[in-house]
PDB file of N, CA, C and O in Angstrom:
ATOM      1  N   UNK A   1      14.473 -17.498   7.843  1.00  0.00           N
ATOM      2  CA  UNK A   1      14.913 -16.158   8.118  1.00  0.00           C
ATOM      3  C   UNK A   1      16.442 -16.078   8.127  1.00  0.00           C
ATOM      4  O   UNK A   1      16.970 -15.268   7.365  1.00  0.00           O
ATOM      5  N   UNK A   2      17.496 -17.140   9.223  1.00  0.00           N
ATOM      6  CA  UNK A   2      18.641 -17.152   8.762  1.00  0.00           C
ATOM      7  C   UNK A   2      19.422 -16.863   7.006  1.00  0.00           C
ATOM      8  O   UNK A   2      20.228 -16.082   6.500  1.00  0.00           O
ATOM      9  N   UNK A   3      18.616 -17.984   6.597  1.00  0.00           N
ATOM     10  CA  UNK A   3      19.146 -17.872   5.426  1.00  0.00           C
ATOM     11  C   UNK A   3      18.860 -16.682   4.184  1.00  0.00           C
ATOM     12  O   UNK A   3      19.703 -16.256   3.395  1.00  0.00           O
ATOM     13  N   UNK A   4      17.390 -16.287   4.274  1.00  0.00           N
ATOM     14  CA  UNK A   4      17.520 -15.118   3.960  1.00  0.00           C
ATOM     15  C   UNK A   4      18.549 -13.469   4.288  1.00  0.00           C
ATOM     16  O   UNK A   4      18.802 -12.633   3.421  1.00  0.00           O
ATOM     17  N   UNK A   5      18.873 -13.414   5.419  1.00  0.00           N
ATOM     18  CA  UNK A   5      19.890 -12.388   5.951  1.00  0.00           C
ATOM     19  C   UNK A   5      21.459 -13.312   5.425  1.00  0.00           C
ATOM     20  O   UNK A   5      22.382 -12.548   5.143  1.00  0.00           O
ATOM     21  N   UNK A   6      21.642 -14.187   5.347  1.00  0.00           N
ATOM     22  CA  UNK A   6      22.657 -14.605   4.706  1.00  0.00           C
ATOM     23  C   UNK A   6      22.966 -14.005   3.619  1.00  0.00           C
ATOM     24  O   UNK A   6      23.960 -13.311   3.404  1.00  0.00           O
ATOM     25  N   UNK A   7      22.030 -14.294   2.857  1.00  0.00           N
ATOM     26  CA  UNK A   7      21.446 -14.315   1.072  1.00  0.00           C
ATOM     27  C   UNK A   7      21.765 -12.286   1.030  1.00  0.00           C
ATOM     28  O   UNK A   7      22.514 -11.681   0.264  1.00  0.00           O
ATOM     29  N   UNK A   8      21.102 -11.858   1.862  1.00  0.00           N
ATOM     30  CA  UNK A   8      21.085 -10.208   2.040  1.00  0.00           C
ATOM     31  C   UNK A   8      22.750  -9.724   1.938  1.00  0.00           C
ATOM     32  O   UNK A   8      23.223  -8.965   1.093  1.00  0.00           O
ATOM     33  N   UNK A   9      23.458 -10.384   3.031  1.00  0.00           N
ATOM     34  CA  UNK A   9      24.467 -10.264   3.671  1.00  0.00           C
ATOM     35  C   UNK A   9      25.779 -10.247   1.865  1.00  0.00           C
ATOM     36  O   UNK A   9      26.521  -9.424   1.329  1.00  0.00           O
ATOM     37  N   UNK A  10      25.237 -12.046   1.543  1.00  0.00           N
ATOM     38  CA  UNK A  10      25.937 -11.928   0.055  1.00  0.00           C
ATOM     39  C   UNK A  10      26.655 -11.564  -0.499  1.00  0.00           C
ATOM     40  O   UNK A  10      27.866 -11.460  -0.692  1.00  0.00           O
ATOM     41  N   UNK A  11      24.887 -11.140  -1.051  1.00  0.00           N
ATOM     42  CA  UNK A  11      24.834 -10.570  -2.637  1.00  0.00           C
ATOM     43  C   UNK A  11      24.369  -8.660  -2.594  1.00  0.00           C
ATOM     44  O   UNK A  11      24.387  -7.819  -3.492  1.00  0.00           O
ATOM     45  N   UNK A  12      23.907  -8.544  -0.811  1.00  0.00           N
ATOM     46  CA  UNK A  12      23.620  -6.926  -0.685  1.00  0.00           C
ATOM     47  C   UNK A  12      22.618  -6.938  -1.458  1.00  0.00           C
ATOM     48  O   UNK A  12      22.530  -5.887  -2.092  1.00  0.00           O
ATOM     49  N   UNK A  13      21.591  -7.894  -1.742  1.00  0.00           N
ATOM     50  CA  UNK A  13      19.903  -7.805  -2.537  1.00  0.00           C
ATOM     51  C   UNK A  13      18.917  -7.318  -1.219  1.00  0.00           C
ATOM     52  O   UNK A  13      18.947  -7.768  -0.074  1.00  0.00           O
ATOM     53  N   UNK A  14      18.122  -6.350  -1.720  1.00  0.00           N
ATOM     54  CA  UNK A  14      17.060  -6.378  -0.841  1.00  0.00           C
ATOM     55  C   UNK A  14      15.836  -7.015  -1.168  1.00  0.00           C
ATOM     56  O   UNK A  14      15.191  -7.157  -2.207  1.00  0.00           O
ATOM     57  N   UNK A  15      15.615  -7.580   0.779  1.00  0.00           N
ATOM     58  CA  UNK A  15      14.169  -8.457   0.298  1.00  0.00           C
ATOM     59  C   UNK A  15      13.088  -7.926   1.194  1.00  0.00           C
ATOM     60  O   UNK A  15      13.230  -7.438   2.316  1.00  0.00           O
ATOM     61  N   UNK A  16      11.860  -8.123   0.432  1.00  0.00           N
ATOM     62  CA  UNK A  16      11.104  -7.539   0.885  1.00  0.00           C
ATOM     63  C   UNK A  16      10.126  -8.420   1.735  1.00  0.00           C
ATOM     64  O   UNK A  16       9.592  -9.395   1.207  1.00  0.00           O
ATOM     65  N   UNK A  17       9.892  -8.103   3.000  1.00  0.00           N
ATOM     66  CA  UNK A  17       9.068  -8.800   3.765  1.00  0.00           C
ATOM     67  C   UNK A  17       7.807  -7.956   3.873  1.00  0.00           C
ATOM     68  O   UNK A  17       7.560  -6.761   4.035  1.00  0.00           O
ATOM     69  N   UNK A  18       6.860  -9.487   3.659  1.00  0.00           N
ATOM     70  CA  UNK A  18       5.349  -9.181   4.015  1.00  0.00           C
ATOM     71  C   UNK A  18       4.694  -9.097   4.980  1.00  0.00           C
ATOM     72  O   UNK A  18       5.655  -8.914   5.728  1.00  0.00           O
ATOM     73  N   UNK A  19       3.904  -9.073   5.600  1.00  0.00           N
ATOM     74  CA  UNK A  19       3.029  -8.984   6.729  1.00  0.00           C
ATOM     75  C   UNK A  19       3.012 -10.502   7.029  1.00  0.00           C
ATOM     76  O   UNK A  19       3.574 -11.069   7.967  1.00  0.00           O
ATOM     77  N   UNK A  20       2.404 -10.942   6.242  1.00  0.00           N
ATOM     78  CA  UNK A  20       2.893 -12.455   6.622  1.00  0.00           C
ATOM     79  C   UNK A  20       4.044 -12.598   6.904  1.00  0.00           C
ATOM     80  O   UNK A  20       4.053 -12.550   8.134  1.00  0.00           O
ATOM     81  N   UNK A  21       5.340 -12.791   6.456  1.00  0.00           N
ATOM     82  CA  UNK A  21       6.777 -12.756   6.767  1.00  0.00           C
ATOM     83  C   UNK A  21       6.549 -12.375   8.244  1.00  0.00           C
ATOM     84  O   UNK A  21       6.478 -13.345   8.998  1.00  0.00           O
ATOM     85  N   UNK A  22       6.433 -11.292   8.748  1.00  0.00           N
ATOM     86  CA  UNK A  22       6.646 -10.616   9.894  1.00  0.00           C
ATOM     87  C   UNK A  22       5.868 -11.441  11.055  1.00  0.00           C
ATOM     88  O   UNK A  22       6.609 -11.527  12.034  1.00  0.00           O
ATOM     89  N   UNK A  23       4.781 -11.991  11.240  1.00  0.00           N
ATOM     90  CA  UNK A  23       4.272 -12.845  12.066  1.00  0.00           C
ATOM     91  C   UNK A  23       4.957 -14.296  12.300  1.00  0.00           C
ATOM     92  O   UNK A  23       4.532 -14.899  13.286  1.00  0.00           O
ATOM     93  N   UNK A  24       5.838 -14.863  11.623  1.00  0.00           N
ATOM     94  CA  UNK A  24       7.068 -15.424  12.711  1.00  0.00           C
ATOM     95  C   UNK A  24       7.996 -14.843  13.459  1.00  0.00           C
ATOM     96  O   UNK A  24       8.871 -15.439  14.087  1.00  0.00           O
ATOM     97  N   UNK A  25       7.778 -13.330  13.395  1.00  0.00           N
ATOM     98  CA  UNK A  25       8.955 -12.782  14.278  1.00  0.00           C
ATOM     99  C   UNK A  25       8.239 -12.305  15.420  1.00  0.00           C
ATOM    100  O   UNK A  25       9.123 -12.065  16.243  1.00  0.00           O
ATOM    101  N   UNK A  26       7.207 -12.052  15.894  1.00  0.00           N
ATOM    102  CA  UNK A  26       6.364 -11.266  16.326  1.00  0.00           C
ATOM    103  C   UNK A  26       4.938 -12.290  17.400  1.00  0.00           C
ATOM    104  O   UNK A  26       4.658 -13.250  16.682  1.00  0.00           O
ATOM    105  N   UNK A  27       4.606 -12.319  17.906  1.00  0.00           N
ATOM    106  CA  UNK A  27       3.730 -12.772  18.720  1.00  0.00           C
ATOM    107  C   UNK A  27       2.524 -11.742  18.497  1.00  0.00           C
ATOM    108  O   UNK A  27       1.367 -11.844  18.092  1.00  0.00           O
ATOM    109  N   UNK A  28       3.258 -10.806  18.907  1.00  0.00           N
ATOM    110  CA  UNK A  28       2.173  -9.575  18.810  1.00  0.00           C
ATOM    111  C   UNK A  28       2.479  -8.947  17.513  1.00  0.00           C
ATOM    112  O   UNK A  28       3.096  -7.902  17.718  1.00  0.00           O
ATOM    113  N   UNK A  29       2.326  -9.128  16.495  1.00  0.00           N
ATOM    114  CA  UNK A  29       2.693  -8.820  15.280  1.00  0.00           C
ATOM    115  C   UNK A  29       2.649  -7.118  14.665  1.00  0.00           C
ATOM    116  O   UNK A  29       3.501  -6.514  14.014  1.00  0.00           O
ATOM    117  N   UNK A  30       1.314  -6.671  15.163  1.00  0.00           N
ATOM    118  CA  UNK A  30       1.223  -5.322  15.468  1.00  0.00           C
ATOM    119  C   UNK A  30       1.483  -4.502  16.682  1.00  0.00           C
ATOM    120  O   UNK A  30       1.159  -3.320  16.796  1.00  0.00           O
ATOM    121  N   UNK A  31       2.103  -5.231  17.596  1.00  0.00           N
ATOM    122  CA  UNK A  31       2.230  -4.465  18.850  1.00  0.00           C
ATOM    123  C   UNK A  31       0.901  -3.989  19.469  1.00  0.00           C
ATOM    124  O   UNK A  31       0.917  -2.871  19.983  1.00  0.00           O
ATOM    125  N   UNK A  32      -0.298  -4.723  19.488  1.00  0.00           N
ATOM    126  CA  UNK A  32      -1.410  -4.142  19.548  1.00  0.00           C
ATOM    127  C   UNK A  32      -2.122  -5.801  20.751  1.00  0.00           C
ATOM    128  O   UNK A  32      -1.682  -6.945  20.863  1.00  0.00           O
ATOM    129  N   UNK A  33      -2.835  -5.384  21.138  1.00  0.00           N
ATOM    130  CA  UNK A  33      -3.670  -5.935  22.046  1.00  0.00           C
ATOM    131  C   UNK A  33      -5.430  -5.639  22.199  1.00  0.00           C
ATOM    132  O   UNK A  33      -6.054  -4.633  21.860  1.00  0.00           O
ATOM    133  N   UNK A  34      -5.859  -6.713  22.737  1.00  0.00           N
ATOM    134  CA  UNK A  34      -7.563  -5.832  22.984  1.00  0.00           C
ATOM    135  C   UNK A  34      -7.545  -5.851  24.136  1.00  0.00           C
ATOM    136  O   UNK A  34      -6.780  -6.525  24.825  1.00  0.00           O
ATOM    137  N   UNK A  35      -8.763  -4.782  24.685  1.00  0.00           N
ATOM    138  CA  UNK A  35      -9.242  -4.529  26.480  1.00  0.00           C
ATOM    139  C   UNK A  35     -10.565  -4.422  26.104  1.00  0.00           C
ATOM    140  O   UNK A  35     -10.660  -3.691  25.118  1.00  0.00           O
ATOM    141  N   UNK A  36     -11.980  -4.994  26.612  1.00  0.00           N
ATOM    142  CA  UNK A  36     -13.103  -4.388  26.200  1.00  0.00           C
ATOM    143  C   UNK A  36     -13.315  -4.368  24.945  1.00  0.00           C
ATOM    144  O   UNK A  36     -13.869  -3.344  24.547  1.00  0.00           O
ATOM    145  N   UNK A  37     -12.997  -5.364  23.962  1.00  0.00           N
ATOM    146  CA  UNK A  37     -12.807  -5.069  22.277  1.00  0.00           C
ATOM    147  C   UNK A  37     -12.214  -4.054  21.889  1.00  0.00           C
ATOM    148  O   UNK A  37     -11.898  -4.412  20.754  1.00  0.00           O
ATOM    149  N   UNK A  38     -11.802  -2.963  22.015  1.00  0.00           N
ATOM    150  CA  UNK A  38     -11.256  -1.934  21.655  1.00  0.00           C
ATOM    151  C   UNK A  38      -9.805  -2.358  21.579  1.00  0.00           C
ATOM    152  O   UNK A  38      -9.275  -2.968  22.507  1.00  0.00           O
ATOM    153  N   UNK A  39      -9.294  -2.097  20.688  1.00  0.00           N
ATOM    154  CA  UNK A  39      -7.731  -2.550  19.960  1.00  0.00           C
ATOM    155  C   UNK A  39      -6.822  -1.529  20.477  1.00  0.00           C
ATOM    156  O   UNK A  39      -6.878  -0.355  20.109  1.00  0.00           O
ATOM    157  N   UNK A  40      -6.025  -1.956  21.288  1.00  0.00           N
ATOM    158  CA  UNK A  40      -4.886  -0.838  21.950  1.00  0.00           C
ATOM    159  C   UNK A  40      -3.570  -1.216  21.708  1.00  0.00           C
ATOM    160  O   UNK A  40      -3.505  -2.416  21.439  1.00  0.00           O
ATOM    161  N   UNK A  41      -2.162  -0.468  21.701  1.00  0.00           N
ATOM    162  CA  UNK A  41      -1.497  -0.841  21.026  1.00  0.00           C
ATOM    163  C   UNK A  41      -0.565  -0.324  22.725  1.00  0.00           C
ATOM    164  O   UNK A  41      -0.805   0.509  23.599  1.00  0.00           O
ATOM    165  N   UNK A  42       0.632  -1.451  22.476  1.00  0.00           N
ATOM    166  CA  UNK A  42       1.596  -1.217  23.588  1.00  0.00           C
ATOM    167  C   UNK A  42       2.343  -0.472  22.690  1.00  0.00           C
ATOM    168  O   UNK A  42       2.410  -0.422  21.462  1.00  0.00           O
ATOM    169  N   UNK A  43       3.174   0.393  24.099  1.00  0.00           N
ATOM    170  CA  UNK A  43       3.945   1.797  24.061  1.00  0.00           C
ATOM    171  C   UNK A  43       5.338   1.368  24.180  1.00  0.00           C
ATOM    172  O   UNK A  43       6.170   2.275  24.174  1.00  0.00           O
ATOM    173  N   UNK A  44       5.703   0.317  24.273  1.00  0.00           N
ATOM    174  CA  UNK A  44       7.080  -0.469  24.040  1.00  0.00           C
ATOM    175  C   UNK A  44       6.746  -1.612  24.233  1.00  0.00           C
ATOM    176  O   UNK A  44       5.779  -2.017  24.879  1.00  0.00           O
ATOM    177  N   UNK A  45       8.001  -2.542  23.351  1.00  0.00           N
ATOM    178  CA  UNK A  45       7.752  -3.825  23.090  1.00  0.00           C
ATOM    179  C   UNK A  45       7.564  -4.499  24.337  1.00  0.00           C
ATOM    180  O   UNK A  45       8.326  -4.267  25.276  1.00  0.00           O
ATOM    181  N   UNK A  46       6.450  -5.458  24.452  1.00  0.00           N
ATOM    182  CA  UNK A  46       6.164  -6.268  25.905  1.00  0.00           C
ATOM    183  C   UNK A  46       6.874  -7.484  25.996  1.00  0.00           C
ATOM    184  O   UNK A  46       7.068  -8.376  25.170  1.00  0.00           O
ATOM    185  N   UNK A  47       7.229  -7.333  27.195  1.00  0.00           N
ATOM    186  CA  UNK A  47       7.227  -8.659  27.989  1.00  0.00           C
ATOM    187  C   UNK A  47       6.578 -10.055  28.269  1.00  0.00           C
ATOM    188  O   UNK A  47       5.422 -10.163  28.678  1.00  0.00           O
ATOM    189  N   UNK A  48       7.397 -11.107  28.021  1.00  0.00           N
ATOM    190  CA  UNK A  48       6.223 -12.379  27.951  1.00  0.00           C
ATOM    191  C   UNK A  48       5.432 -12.433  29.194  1.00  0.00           C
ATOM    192  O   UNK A  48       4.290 -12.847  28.993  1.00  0.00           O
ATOM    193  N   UNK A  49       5.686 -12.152  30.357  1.00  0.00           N
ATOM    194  CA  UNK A  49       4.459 -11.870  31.166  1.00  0.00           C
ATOM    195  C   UNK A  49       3.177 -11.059  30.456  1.00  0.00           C
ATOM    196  O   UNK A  49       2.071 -11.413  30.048  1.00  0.00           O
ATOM    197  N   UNK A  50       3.749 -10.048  30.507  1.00  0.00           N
ATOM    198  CA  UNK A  50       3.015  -8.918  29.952  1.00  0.00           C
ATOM    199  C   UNK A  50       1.580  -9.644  28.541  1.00  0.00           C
ATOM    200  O   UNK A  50       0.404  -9.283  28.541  1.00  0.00           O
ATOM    201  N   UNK A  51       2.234 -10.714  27.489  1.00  0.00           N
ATOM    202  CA  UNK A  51       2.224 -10.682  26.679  1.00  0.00           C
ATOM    203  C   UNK A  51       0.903 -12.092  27.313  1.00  0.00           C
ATOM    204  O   UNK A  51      -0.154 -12.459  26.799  1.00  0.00           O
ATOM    205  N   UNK A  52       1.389 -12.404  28.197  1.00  0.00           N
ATOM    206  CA  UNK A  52       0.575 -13.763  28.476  1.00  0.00           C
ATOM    207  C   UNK A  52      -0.369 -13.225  29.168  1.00  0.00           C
ATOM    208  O   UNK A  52      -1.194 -14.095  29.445  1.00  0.00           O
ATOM    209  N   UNK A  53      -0.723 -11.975  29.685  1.00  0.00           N
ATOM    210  CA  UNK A  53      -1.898 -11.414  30.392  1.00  0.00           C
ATOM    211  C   UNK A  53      -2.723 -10.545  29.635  1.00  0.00           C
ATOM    212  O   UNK A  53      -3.782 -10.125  30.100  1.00  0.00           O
ATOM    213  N   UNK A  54      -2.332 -10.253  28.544  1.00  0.00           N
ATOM    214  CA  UNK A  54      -3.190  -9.179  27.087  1.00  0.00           C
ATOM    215  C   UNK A  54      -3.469 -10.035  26.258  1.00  0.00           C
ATOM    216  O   UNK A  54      -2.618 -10.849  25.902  1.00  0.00           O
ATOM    217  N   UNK A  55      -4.933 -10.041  25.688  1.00  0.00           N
ATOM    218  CA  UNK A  55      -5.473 -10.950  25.289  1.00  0.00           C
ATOM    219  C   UNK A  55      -5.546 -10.178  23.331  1.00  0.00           C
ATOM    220  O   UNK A  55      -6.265  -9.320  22.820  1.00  0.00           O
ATOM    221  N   UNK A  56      -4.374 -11.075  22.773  1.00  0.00           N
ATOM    222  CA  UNK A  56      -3.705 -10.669  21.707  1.00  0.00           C
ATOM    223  C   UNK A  56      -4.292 -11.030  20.357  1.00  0.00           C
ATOM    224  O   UNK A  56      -3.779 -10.856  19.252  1.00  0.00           O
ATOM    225  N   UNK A  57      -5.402 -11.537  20.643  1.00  0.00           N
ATOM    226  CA  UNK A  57      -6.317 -12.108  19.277  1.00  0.00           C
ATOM    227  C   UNK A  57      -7.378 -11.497  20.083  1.00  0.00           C
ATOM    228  O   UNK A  57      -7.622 -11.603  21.285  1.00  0.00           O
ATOM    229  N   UNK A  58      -8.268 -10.469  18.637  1.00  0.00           N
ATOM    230  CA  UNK A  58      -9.801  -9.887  18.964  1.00  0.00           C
ATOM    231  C   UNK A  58     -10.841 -11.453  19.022  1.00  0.00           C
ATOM    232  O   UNK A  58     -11.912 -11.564  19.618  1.00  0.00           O
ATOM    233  N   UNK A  59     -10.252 -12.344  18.355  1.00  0.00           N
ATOM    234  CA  UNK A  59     -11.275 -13.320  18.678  1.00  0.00           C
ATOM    235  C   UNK A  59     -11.439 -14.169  20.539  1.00  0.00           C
ATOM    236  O   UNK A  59     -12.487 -14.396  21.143  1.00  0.00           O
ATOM    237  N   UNK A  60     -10.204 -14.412  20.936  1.00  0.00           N
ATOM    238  CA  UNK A  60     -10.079 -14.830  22.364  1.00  0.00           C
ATOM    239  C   UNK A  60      -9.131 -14.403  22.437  1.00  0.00           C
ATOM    240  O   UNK A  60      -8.368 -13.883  21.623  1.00  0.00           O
ATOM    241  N   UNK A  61      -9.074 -14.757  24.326  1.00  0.00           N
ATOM    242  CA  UNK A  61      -7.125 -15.184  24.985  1.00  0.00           C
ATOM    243  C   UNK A  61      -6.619 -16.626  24.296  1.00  0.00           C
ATOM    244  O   UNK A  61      -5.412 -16.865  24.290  1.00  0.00           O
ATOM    245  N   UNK A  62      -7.732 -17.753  23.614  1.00  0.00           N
ATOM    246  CA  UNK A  62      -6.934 -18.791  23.670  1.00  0.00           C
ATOM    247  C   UNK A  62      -6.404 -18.738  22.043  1.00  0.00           C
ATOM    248  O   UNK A  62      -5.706 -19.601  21.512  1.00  0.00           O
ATOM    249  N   UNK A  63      -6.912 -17.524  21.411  1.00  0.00           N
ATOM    250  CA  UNK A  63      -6.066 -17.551  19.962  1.00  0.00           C
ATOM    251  C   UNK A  63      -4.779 -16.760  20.464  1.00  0.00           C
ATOM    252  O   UNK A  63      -3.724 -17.392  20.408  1.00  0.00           O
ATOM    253  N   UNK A  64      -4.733 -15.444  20.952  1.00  0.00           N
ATOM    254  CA  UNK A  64      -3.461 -14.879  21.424  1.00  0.00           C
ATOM    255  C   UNK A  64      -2.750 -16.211  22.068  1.00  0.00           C
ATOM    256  O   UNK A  64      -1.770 -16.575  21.418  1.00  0.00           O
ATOM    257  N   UNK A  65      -2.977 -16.804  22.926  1.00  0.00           N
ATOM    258  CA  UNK A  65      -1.946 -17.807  23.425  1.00  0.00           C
ATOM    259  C   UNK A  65      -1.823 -19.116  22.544  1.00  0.00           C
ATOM    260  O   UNK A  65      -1.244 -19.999  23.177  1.00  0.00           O
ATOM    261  N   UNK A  66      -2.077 -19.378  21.677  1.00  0.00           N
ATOM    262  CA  UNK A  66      -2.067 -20.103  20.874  1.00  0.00           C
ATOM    263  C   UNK A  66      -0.590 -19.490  19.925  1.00  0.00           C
ATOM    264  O   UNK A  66       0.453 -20.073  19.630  1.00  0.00           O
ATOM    265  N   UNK A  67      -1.074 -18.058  19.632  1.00  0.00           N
ATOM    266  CA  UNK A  67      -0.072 -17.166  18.984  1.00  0.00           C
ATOM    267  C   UNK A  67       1.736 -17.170  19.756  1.00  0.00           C
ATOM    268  O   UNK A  67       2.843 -17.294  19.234  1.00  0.00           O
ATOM    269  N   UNK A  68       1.284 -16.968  21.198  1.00  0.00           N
ATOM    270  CA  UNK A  68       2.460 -17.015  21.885  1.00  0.00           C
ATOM    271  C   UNK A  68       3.248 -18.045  21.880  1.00  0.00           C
ATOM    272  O   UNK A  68       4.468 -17.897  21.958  1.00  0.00           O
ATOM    273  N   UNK A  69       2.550 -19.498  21.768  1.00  0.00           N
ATOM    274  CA  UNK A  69       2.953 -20.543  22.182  1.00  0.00           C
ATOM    275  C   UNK A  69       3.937 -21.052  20.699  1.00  0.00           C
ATOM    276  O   UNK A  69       5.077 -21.516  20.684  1.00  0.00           O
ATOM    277  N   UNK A  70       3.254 -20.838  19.849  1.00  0.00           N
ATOM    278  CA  UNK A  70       4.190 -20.951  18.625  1.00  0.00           C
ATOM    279  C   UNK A  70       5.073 -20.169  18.122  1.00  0.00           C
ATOM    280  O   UNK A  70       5.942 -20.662  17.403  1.00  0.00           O
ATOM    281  N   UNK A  71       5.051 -18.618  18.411  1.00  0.00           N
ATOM    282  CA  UNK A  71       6.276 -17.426  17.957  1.00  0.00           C
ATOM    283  C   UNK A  71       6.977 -17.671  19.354  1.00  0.00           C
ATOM    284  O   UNK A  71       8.137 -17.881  19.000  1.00  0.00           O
ATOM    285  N   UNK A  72       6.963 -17.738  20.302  1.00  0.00           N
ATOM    286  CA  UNK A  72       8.076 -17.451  21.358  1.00  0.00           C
ATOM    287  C   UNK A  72       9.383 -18.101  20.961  1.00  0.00           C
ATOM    288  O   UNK A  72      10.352 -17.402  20.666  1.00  0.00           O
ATOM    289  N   UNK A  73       9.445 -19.700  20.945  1.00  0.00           N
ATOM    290  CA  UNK A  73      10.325 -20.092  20.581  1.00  0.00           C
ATOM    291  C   UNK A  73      11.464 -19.415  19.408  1.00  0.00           C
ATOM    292  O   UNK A  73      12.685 -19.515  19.285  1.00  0.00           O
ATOM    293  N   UNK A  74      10.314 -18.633  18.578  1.00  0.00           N
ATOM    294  CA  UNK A  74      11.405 -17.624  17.472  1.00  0.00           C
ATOM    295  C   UNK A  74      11.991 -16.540  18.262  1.00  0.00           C
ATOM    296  O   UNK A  74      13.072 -16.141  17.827  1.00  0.00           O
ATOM    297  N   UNK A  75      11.574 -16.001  19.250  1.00  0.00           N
ATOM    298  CA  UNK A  75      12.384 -14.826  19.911  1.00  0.00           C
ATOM    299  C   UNK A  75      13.677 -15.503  20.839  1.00  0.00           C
ATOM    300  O   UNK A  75      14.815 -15.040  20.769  1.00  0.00           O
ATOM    301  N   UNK A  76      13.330 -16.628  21.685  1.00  0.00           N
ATOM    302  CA  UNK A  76      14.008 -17.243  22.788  1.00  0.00           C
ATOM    303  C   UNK A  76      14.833 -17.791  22.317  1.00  0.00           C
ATOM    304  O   UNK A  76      16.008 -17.636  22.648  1.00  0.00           O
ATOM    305  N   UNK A  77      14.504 -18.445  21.572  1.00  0.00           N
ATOM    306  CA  UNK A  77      15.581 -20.076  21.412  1.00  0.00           C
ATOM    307  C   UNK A  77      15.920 -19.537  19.983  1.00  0.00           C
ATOM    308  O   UNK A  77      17.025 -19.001  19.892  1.00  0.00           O
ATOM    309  N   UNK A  78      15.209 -19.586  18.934  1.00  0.00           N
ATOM    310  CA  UNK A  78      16.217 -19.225  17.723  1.00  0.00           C
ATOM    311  C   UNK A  78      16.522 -17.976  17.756  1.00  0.00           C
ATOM    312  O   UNK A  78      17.729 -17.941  17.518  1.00  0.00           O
ATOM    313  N   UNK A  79      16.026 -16.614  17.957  1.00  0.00           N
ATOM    314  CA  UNK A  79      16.740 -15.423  18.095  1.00  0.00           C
ATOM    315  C   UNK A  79      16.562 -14.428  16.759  1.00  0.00           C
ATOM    316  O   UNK A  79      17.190 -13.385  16.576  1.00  0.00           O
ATOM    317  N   UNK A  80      15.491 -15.040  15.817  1.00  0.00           N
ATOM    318  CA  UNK A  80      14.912 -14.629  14.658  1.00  0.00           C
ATOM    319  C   UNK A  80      14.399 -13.100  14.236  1.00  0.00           C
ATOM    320  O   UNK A  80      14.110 -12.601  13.149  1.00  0.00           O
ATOM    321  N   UNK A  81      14.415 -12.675  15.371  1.00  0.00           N
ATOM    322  CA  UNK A  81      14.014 -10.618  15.264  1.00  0.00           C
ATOM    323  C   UNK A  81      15.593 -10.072  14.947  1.00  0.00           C
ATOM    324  O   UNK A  81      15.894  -8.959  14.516  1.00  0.00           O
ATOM    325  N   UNK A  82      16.311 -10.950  15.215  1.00  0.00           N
ATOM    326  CA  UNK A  82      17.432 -10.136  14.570  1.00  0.00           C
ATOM    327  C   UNK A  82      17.661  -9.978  13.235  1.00  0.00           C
ATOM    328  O   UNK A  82      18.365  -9.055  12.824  1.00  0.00           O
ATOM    329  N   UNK A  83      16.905 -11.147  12.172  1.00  0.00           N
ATOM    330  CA  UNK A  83      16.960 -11.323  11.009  1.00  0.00           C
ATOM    331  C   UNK A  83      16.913 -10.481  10.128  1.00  0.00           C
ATOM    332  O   UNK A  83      17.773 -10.228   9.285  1.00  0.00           O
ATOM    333  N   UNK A  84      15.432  -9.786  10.353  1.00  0.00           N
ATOM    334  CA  UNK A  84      14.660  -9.210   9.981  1.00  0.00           C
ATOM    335  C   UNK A  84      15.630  -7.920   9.267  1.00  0.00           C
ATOM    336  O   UNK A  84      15.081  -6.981   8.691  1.00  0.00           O
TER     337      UNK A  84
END
């Protein structure tokens, strides 16, 4: 992602990100969550509390936290939503 916004920065090329692309930036990739199976979507971006108590994969909590456990580090420590 750095180096792509580099590359942007440049040459001023636009690139186009996929849906895939976007799920290293994102935990919650759609901003969306389940309650009761029913797919609900948060009303501003959540909080890692928040994010560790909404169970973020329709299949379990342990795919959503599975999800968390590998994108967080892109928000915290590398800082990668700015890329985008």
């Amino acid at each position: 992602m750095i180096e792509i916004n580099k590359y942007k920065e440049k040459t001023g090329a636009k690139v186009i990100m996929t849906v895939h692309d976007y799920h290293i930036v994102s935990a919650s990739n759609s901003l969306s969550y389940y309650e009761n199976a029913e797919k609900k979507f948060f009303k501003e971006p959540p909080s890692f509390k928040v994010l560790l108590t909404k169970k973020l994969d329709r299949r379990s909590y342990v795919y959503g936290l599975a999800r968390l456990v590998q994108w967080y580090p892109y928000y915290s420590v590398l800082n990668l939503q700015k890329n985008v």
